[in-house]
N, C-alpha and C positions, 0 to 999 in steps of 0.2 A: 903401196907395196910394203913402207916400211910398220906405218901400225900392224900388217897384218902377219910378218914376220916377231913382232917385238908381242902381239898378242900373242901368238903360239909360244914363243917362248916363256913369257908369263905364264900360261897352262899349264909347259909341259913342267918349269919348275915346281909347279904349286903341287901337279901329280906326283913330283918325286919324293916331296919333302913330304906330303901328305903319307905317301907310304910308307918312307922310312919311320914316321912318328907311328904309323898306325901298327907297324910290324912288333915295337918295341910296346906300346902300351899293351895289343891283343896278349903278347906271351906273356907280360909280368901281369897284368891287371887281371887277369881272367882265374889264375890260381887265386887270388887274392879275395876277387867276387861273386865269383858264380858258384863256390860251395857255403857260401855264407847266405846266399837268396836264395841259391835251390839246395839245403843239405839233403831232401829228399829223394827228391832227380839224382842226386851222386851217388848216394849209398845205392840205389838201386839200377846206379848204370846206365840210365838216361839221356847225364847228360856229365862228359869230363870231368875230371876235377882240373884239369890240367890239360892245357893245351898243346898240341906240338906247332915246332916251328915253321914244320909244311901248311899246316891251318891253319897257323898267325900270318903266314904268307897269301894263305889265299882271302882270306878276310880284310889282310891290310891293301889286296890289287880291288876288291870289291870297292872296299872305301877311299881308294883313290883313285879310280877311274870315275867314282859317283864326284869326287870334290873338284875333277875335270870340269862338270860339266856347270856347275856357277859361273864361272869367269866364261865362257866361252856364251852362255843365255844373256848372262849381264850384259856381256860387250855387241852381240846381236843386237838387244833389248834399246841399245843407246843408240846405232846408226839408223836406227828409222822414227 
């Protein structure tokens, strides 16, 4: 009972802190990269130059609900 307590909490931390890094790199990294890869795509509207913080939010719960799921395969992967 208590590994499988002390696993989920391991998760959920890792979920959290994954987000909060992912929230903060999406909105600053992305003005910074993606008109420099795509000036293309931007000039003609494609793709942002700039992301807003509702899209850095929803990109940073993608990539932390996906970094959920390592710890939890891994920790599976070891009891059998």
């Amino acid at each position: 009972m208590t590994e499988g307590v002390t696993s989920g909490v391991t998760i959920l931390v890792t979920v959290v802190v994954t987000f909060v890094i992912a929230v903060v790199l999406f909105k600053f990294v992305w003005a910074w990269v993606v008109p420099d890869l795509f000036p293309g795509a931007v000039e003609q509207g494609l793709v942002a130059a700039d992301l807003t913080w509702l899209a850095s939010l929803k990109l940073a719960v993608l990539v932390a609900v996906l970094s959920g799921f390592y710890p939890a395969l891994s920790e599976a992967f070891k009891r059998q």
